[in-house]
VEXMIZA-874866 format. One record per residue: residue in one letter; x, y, z of N, C-alpha, C, O in turn. Coordinates in steps of 0.1 Angstrom, whole numbers, padded with zeros to 4 digits, always signed. Layout:
N
AXYZXYZXYZXYZ/...
***
This chain:
321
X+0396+0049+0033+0392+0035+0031+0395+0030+0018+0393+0036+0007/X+0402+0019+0019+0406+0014+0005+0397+0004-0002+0395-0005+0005/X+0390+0003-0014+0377-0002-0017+0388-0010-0025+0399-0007-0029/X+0377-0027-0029+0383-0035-0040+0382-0034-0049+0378-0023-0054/X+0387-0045-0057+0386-0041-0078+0369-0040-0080+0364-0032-0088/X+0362-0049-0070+0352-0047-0077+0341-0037-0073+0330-0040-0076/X+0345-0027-0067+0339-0013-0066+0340-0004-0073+0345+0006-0070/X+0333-0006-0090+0334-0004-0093+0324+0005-0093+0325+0014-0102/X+0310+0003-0084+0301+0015-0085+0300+0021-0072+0288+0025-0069/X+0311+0025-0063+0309+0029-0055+0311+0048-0055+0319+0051-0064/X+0307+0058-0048+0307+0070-0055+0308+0076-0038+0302+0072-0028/X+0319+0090-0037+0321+0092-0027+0318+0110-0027+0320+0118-0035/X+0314+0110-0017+0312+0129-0015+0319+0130+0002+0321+0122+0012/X+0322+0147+0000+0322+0155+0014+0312+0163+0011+0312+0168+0000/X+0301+0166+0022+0294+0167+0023+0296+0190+0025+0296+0198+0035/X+0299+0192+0013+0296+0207+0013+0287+0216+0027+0277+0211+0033/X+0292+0227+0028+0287+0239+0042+0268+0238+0042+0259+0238+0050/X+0267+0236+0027+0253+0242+0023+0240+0227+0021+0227+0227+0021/X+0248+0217+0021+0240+0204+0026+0240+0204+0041+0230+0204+0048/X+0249+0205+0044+0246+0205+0064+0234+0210+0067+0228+0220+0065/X+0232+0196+0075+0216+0197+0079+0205+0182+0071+0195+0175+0075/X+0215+0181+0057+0198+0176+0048+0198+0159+0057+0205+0159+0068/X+0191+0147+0053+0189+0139+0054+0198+0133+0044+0202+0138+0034/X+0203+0119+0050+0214+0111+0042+0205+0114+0028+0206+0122+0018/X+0195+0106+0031+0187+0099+0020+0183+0110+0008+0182+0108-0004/X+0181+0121+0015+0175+0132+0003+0191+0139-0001+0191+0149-0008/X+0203+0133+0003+0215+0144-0001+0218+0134-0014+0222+0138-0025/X+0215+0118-0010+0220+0114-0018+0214+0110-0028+0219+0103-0036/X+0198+0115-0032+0184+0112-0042+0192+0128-0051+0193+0130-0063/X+0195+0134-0045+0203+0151-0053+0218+0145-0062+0223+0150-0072/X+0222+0136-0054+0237+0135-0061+0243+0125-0069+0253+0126-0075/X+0232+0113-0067+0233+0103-0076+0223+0101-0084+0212+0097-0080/X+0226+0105-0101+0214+0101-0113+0210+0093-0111+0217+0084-0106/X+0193+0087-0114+0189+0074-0119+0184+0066-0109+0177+0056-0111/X+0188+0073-0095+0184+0060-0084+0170+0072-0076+0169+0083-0072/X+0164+0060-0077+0150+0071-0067+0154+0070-0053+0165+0065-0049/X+0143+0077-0044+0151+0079-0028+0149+0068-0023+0158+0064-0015/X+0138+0060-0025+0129+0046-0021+0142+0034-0021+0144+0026-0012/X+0149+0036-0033+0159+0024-0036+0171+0028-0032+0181+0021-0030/X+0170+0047-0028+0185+0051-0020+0188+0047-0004+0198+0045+0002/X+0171+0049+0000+0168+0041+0012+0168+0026+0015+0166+0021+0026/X+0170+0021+0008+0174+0006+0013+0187+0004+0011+0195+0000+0020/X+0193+0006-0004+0205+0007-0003+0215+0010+0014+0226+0006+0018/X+0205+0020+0019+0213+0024+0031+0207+0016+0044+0214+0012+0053/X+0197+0016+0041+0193+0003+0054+0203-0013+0054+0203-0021+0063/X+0209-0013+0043+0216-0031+0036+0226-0021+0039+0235-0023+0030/X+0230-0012+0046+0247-0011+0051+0257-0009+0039+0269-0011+0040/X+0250-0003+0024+0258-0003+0016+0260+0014+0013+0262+0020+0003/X+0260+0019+0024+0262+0037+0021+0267+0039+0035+0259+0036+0044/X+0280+0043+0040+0287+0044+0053+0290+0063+0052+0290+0071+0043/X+0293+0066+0065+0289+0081+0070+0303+0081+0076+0306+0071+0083/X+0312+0090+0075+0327+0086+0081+0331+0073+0087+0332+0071+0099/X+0333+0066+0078+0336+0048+0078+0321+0040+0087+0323+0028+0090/X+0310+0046+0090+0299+0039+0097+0291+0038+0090+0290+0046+0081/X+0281+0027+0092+0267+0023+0085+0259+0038+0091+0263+0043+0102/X+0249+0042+0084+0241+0050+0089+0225+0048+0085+0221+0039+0078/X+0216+0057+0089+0197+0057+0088+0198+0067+0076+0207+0074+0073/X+0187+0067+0069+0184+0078+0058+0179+0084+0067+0177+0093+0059/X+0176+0089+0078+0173+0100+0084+0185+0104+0092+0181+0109+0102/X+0196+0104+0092+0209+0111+0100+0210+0126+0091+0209+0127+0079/X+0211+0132+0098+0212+0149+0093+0226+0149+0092+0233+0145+0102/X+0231+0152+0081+0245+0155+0078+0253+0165+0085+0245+0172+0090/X+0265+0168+0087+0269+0179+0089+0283+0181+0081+0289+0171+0078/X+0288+0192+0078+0297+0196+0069+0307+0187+0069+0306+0180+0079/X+0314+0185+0063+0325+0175+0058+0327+0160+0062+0337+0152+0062/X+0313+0160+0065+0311+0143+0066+0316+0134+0049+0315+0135+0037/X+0321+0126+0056+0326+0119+0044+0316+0104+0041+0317+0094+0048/X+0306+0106+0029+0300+0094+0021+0302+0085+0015+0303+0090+0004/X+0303+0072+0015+0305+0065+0004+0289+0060+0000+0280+0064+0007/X+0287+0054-0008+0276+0053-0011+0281+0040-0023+0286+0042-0034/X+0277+0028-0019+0285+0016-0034+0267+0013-0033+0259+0010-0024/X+0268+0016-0049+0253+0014-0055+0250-0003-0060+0244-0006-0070/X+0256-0012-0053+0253-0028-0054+0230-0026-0052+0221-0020-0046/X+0234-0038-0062+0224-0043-0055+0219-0061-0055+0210-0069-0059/X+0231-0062-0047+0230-0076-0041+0222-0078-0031+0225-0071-0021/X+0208-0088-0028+0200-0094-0024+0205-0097-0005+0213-0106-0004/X+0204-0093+0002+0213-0095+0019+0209-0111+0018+0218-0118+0023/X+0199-0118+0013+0197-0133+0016+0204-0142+0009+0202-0154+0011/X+0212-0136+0001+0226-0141-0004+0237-0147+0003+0244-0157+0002/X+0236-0135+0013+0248-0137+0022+0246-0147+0029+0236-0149+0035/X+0259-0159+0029+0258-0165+0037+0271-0167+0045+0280-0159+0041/X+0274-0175+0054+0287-0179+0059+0294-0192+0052+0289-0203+0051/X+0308-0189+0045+0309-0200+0042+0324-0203+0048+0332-0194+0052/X+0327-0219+0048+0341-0224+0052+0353-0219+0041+0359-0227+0034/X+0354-0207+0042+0364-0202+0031+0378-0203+0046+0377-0199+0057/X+0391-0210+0039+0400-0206+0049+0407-0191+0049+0408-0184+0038/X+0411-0188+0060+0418-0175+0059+0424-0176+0071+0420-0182+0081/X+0436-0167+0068+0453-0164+0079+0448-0156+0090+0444-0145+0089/X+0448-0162+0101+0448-0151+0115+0459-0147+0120+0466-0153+0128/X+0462-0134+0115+0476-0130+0120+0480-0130+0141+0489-0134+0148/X+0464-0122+0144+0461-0121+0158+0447-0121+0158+0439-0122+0149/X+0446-0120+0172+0432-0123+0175+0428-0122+0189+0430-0131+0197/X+0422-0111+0191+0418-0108+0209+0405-0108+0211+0396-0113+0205/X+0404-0101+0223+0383-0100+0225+0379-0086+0218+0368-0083+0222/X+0383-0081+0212+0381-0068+0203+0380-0067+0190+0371-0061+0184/X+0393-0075+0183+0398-0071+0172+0406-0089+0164+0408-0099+0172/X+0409-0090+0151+0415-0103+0146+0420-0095+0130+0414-0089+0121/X+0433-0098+0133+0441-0089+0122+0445-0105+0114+0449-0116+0118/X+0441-0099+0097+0436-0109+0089+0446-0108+0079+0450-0096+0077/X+0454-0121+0070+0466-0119+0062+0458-0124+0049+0457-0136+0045/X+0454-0112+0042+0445-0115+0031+0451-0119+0020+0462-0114+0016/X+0445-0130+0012+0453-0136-0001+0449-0131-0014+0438-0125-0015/X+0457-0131-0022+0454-0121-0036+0439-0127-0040+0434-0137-0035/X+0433-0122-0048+0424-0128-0053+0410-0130-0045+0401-0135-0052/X+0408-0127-0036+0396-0125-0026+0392-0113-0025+0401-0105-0020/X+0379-0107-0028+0371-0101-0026+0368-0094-0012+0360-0102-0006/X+0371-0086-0005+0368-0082+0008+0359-0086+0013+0359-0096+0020/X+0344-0077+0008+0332-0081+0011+0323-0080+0002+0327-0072-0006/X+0308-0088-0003+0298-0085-0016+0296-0076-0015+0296-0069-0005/X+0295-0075-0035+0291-0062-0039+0287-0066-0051+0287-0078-0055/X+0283-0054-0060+0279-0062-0073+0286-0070-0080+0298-0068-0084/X+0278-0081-0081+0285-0092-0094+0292-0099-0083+0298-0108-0088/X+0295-0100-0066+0303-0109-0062+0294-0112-0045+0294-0108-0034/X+0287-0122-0052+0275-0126-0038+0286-0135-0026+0286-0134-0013/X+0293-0143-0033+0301-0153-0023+0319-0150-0024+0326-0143-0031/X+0323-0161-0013+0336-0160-0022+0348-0151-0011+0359-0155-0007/X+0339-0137-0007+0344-0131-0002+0352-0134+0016+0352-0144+0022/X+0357-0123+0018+0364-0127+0032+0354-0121+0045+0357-0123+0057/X+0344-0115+0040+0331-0113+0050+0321-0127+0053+0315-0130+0064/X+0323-0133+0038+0317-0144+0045+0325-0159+0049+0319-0170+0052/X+0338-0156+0049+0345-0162+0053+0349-0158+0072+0355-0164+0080/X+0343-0148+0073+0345-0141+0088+0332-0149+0098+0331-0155+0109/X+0324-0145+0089+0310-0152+0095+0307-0166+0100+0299-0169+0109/X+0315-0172+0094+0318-0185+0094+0327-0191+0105+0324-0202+0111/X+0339-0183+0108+0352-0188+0117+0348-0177+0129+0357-0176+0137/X+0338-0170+0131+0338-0164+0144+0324-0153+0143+0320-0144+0136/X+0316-0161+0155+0302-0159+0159+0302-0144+0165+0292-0139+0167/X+0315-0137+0169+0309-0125+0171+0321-0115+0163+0333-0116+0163/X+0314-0106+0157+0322-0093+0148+0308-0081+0150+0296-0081+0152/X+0318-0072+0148+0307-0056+0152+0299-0055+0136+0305-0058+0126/X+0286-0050+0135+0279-0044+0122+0279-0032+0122+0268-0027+0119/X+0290-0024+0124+0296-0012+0121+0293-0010+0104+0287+0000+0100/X+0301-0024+0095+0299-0016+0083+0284-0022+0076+0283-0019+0064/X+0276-0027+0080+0262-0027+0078+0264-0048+0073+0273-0055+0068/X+0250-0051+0078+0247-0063+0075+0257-0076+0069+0260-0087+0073/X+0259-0065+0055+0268-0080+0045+0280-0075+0047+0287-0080+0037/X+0290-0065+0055+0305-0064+0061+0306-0065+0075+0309-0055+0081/X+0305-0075+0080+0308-0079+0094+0321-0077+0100+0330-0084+0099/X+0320-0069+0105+0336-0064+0111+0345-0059+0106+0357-0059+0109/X+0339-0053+0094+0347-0050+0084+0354-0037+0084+0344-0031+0078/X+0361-0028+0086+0363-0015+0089+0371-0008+0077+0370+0004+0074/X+0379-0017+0071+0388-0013+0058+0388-0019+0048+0380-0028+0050/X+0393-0020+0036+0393-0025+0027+0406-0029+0019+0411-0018+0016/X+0412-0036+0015+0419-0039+0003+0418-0042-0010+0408-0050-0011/X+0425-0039-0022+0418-0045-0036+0418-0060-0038+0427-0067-0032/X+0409-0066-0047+0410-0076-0047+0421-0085-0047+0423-0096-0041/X+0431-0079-0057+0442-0088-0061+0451-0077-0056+0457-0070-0063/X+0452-0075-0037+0461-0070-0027+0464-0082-0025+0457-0091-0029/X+0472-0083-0020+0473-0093-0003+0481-0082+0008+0488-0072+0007/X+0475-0091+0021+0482-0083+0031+0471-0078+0044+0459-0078+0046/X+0480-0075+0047+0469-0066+0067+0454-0060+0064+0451-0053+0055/X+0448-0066+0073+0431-0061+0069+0427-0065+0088+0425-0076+0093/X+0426-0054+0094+0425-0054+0108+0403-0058+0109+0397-0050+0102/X+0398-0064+0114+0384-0065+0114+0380-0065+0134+0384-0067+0146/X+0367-0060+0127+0368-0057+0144+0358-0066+0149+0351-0070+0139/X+0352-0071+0162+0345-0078+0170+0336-0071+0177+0326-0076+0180/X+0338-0059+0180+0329-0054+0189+0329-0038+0185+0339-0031+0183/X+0315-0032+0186+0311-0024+0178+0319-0009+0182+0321+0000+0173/X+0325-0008+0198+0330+0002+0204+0348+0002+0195+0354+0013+0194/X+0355-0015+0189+0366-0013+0187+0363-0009+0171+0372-0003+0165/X+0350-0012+0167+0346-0008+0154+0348+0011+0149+0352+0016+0139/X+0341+0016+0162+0342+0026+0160+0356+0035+0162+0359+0045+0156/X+0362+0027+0170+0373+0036+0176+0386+0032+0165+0396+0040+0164/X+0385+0025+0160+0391+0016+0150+0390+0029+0139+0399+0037+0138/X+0376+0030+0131+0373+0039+0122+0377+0053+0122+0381+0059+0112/X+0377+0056+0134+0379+0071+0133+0393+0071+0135+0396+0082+0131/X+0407+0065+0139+0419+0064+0140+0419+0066+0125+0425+0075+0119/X+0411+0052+0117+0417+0055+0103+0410+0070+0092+0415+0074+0082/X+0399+0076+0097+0396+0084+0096+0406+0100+0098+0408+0109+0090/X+0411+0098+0109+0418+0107+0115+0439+0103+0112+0447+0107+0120/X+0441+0096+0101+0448+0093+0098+0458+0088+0106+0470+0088+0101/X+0456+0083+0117+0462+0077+0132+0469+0063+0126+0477+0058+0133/X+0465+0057+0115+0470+0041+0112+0482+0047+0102+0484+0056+0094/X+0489+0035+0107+0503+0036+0100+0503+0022+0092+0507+0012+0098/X+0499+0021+0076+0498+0018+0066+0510+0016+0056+0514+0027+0051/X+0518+0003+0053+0528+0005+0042+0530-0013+0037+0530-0024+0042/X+0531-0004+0024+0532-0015+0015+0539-0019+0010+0548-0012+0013/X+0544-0030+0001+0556-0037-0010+0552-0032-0027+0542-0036-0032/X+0556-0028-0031+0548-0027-0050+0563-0026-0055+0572-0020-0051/X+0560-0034-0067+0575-0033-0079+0565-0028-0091+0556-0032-0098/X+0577-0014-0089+0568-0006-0106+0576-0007-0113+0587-0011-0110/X+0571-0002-0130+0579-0001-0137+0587+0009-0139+0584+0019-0133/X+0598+0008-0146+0612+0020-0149+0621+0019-0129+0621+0014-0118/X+0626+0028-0138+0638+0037-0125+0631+0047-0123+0630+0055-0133/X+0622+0050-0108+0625+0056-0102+0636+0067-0099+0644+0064-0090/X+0638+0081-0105+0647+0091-0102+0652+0094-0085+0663+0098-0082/X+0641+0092-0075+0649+0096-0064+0645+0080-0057+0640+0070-0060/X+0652+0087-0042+0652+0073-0036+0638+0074-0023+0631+0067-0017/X+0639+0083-0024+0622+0089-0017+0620+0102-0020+0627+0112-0024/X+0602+0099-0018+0593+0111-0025+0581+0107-0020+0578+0096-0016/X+0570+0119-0019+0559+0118-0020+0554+0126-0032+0558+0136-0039/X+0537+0117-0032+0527+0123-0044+0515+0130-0038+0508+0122-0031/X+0513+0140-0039+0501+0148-0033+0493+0150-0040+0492+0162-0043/X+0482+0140-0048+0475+0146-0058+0458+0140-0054+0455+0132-0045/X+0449+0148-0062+0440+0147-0057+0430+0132-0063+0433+0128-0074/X+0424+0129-0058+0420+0117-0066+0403+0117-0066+0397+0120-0056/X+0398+0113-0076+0381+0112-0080+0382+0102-0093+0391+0096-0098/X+0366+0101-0097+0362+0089-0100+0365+0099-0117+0362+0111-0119/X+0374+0087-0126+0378+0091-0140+0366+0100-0148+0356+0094-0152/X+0367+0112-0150+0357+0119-0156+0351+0111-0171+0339+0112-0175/X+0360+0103-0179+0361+0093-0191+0358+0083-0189+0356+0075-0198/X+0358+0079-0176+0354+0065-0175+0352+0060-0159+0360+0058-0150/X+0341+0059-0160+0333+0059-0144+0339+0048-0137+0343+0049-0126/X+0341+0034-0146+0348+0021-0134+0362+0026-0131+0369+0018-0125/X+0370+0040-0134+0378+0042-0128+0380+0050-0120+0371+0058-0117/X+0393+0052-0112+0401+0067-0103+0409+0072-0110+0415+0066-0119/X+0412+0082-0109+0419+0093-0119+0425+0102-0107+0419+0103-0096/X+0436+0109-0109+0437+0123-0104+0433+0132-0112+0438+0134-0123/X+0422+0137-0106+0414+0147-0108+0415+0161-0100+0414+0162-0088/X+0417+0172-0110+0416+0188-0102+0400+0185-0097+0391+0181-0103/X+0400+0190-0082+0392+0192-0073+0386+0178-0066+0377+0180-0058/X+0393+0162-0070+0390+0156-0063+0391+0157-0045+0387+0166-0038/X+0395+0145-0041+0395+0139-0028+0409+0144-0023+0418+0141-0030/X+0414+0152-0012+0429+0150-0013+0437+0135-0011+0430+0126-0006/X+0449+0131-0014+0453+0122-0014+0472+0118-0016+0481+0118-0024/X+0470+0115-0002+0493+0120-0001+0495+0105+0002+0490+0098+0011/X+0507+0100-0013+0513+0090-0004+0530+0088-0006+0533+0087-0018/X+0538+0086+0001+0551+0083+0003+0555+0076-0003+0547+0067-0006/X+0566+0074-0007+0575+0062-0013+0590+0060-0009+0596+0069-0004/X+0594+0048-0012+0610+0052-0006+0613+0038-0013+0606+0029-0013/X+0625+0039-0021+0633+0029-0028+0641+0019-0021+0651+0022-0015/X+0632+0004-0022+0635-0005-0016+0649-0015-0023+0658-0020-0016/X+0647-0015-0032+0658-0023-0043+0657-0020-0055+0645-0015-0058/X+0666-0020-0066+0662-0017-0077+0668-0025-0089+0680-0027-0089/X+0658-0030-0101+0663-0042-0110+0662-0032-0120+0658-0020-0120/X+0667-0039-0128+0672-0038-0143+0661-0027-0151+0663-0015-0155/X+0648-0034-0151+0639-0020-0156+0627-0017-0146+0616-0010-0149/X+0632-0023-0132+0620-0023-0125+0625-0013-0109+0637-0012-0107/X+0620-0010-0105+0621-0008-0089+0609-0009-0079+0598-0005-0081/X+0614-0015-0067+0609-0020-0056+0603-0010-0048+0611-0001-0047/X+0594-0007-0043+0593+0003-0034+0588-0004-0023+0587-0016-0022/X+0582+0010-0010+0579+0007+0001+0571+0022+0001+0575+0033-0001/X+0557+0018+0004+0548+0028+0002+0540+0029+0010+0533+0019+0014/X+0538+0044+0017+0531+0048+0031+0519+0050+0021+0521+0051+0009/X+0506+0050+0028+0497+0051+0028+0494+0065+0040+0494+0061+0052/X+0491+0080+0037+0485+0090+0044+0469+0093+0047+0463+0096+0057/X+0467+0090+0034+0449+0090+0032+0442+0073+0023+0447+0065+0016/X+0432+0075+0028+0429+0060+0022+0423+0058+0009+0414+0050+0008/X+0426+0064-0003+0412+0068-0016+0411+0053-0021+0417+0044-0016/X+0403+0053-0029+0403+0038-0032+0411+0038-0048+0409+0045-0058/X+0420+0029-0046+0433+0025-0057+0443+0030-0058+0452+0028-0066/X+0443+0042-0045+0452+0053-0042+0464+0046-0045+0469+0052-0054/X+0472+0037-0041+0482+0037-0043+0486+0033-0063+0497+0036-0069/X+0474+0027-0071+0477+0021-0082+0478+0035-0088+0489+0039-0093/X+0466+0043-0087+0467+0053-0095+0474+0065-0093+0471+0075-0100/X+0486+0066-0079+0492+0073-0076+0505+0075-0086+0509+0084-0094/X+0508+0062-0083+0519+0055-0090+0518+0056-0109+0529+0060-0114/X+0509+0054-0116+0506+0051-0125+0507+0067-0133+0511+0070-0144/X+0503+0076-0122+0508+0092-0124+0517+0097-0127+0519+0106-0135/X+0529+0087-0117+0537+0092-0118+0547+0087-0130+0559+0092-0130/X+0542+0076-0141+0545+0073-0150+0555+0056-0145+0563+0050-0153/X+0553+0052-0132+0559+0042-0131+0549+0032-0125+0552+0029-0113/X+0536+0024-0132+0525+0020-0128+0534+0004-0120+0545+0000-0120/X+0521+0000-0116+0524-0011-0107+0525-0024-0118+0517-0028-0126/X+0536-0029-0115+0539-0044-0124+0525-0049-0122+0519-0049-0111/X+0518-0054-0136+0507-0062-0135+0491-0059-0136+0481-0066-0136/X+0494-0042-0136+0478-0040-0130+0475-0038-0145+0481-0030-0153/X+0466-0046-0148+0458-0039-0163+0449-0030-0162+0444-0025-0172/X+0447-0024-0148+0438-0011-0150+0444+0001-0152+0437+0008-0160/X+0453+0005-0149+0458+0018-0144+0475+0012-0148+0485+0019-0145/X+0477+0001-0152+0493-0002-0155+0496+0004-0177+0507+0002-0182/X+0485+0010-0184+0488+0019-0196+0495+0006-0205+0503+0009-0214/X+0490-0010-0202+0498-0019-0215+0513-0017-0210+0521-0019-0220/X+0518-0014-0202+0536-0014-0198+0536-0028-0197+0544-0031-0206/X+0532-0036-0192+0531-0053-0187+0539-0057-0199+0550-0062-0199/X+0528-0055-0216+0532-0060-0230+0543-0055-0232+0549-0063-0239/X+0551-0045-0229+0561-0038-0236+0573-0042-0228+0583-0035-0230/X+0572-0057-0218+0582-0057-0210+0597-0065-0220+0597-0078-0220/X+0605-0062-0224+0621-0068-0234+0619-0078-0231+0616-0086-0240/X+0619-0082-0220+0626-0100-0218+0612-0105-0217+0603-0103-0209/X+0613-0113-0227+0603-0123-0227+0597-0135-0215+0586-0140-0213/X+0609-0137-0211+0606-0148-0199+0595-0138-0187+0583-0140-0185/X+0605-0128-0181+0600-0115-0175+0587-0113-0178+0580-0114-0168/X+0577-0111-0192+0567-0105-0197+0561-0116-0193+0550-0115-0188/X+0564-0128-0195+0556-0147-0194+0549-0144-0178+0538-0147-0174/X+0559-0140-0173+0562-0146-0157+0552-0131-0154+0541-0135-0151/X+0552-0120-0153+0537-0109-0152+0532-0114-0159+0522-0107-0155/X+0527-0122-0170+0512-0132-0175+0508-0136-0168+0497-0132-0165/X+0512-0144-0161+0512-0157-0150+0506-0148-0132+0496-0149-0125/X+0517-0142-0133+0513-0134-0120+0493-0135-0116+0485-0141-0108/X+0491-0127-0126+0478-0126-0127+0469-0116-0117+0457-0116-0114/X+0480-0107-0113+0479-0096-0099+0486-0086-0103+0493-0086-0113/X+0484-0076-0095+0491-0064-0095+0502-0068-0084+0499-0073-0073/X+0513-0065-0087+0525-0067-0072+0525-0057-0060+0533-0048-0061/X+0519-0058-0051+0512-0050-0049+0507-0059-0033+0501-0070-0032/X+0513-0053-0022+0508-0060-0004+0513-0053+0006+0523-0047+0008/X+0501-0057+0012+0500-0046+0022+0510-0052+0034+0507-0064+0038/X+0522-0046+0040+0535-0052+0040+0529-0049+0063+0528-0058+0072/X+0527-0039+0066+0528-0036+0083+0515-0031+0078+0511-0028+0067/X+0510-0030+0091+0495-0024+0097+0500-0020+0111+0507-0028+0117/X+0498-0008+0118+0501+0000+0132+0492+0009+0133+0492+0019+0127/X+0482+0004+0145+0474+0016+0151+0473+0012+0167+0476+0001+0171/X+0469+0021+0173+0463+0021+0189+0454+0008+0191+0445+0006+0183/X+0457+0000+0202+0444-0006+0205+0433+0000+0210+0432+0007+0220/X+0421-0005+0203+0412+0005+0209+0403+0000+0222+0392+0004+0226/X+0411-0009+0226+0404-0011+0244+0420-0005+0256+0422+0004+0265/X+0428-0014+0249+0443-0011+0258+0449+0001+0255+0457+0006+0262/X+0446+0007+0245+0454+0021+0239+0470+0018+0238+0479+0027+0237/X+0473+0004+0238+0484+0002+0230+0491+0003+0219+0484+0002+0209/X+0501+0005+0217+0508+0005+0200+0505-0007+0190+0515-0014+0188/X+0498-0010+0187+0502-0023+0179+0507-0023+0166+0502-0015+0157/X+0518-0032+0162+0521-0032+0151+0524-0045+0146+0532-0052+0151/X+0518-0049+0134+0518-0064+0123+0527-0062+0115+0530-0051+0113/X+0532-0071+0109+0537-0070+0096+0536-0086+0094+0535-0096+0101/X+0537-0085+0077+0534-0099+0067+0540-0100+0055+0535-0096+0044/X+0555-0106+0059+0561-0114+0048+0556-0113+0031+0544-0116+0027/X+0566-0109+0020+0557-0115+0007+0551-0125+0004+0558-0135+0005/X+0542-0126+0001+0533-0139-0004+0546-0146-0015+0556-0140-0020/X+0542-0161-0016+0555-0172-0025+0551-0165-0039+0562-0164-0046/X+0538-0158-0047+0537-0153-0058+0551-0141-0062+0558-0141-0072/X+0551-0134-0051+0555-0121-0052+0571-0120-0051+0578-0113-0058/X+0575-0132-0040+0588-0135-0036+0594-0141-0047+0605-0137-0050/X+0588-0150-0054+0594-0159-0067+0594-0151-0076+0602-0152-0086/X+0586-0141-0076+0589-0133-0094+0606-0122-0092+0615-0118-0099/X+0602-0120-0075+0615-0112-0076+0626-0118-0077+0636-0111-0081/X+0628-0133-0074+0640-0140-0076+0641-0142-0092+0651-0144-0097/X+0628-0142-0098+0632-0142-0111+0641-0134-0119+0649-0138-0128/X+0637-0119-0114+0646-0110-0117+0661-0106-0114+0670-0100-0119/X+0660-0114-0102+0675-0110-0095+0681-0122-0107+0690-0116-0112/X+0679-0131-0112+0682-0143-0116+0685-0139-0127+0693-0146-0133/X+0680-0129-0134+0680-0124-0151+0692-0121-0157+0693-0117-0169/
***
C-alpha cells in the first residue's frame, strides 16, 4: 500500500509467530509508545488501523504475518465531509471507478489534512463506495503520495473492496511508473531489493533499513538527458515512498523530491533547469498503467495515463537545452 506525503505518523508491523492469537488492540497498546489502549481503540474503530489492507475491531485475534498499519491521526470523523472537489474518471462500472489523480491532492484525511482530499472528493460525486478502509477512506483501497499523479483504482462495493485488496496484497497488480532521476543511470535495467522501515534518525521518514519490510522494485531506462535519466518503474511490493526512497539509494533520487532527493535539486549547472525544478513544486514522479483482475468479471484490466502538462513541459525543457 502506497501511503501519502502526509503519513507521516503512520507505523507498520507483521505480526511475529509469538503475537498470534493477541487482540489488535492489546498488540498494538505493546508496540506503539505513548498511546493508551482506550485511544488505540478508537483510533481503530475511525478505520485508521487496517489488518491486510482492511479496516478491522480491537477484538480480531491476529494471526502470524498479518500485515498492520496503524496511522496514529487524530482527526475528528465529524470533519469529514463531502466536498465538490473535481477529479478525472478514467472508468467506472458497478464495482470499481479508476481515478487519474492530480499532483498535489491528498488521498484521504489524516493529521493536519481534514479536507481537500480525494476521499472527500469521492463522497461527493458517487453515493455508493465500499468502507473497506474505515469511515474517512471510502473506497479507498490504495494509496499514492501526495505530489504523485496517476492510477488510484477505488472500489464501490465491499466484495470488489476485498478482492481488490488481497490481489494487491498478494502482489497480483501490475503497477508502473514515469520518474526522471538524477545522474546516468549505469545500466539500462535493474532491480533494487532492499528492505524498507521507518528512518531509525528520523521518524517522518523511510529509510532502507536491515530488518525492515521486504521491498523489490524494477527499473528500465526510458530516455536519457544530459544529467538526467527517464525511467519506467515496476512496483513488486507496495512500502510507502518505496519508489522515492528506492531510488534515492541508489544515489540517483527523484528530480524534485526535497525529502529523500539529498539537496541534488540545488546542485542542478543549468540554471534555467534548477528555476524550472523550483517551479515544478513536485517530485517527477506518476503512476503511468494500473493492471489487475476484475474482481466481479475476472477480467484483465489495464489503464494507462498520459504525463500530466507539469511533467511533459519540463521534459521538453530539457530536450530543448
Amino acid at each position: 500500500m502506497n501511503s501519502d506525503a502526509n503519513d507521516q505518523s503512520t507505523l507498520s508491523f507483521t505480526v511475529p509467530e509469538e503475537s498470534a492469537g493477541e487482540r489488535l488492540d492489546a498488540f498494538l497498546a505493546e508496540h506503539i509508545e505513548s498511546w493508551s489502549r482506550s485511544r488505540l481503540q478508537r483510533l481503530i474503530e475511525d478505520g485508521d488501523v487496517v489488518v491486510n489492507g482492511r479496516a478491522s475491531k480491537s477484538s480480531y485475534k491476529l494471526r502470524m504475518n498479518d500485515q498492520v498499519d496503524a496511522e496514529l491521526t487524530t482527526l475528528p470523523l465529524a470533519s469529514f465531509v463531502p466536498e465538490d472537489i473535481p477529479i478525472e474518471i478514467v472508468y467506472e462500472d458497478d464495482d470499481l471507478i479508476i481515478v487519474n489523480k492530480r499532483a498535489g491532492m491528498v488521498v484521504h484525511p489524516a493529521a493536519g489534512v481534514s479536507s481537500g482530499t480525494l476521499a472527500n472528493a469521492l463522497t461527493f460525486h458517487f453515493q455508493k463506495l465500499s468502507s473497506g478502509g474505515g469511515q474517512a477512506r471510502p473506497g479507498i483501497v490504495h494509496r499514492l503520495d501526495k505530489d504523485t499523479s496517476g492510477l488510484l483504482v477505488v472500489a464501490k462495493t465491499e466484495s470488489a473492496h476485498d478482492d481488490l485488496a488481497n490481489q494487491f496484497r498478494n502482489r497480483e497488480v501490475f503497477k508502473s511508473y514515469v520518474s526522471l532521476v538524477h545522474g546516468q543511470i549505469e545500466n539500462e535495467r535493474g532491480e533494487i531489493d532492499q528492505p524498507i522501515a521507518r528512518d531509525p534518525r528520523n521518524r517522518t521518514r523511510m529509510a532502507v533499513v536491515r530488518g525492515g519490510r521486504p521491498a523489490l522494485t524494477l527499473y528500465r531506462v526510458r530516455r536519457r538527458f544530459d544529467r538526467f535519466t527517464l525511467l519506467d518503474v515496476e512496483l513488486k511490493t507496495g512500502r510507502t515512498h518505496q519508489i522515492r526512497v528506492h531510488l534515492a539509494w541508489l544515489k540517483h533520487p527523484v528530480v524534485g523530491d526535497e525529502t529523500y532527493g539529498g539537496g541534488r535539486d540545488k546542485t542542478v549547472v543549468d540554471p534555467v533547469v534548477r528555476s524550472r525544478i523550483a517551479k515544478l513544486g513536485r517530485q517527477f514522479l506518476h503512476a503511468e498503467q494500473l493492471a489487475f483482475r476484475h474482481p466481479r468479471t475476472h477480467e484483465f484490466k489495464k489503464f494507462s495515463s498520459p504525463l500530466p502538462a507539469d511533467l511533459s513541459e519540463f521534459l521538453d525543457e530539457l530536450t530543448n537545452r
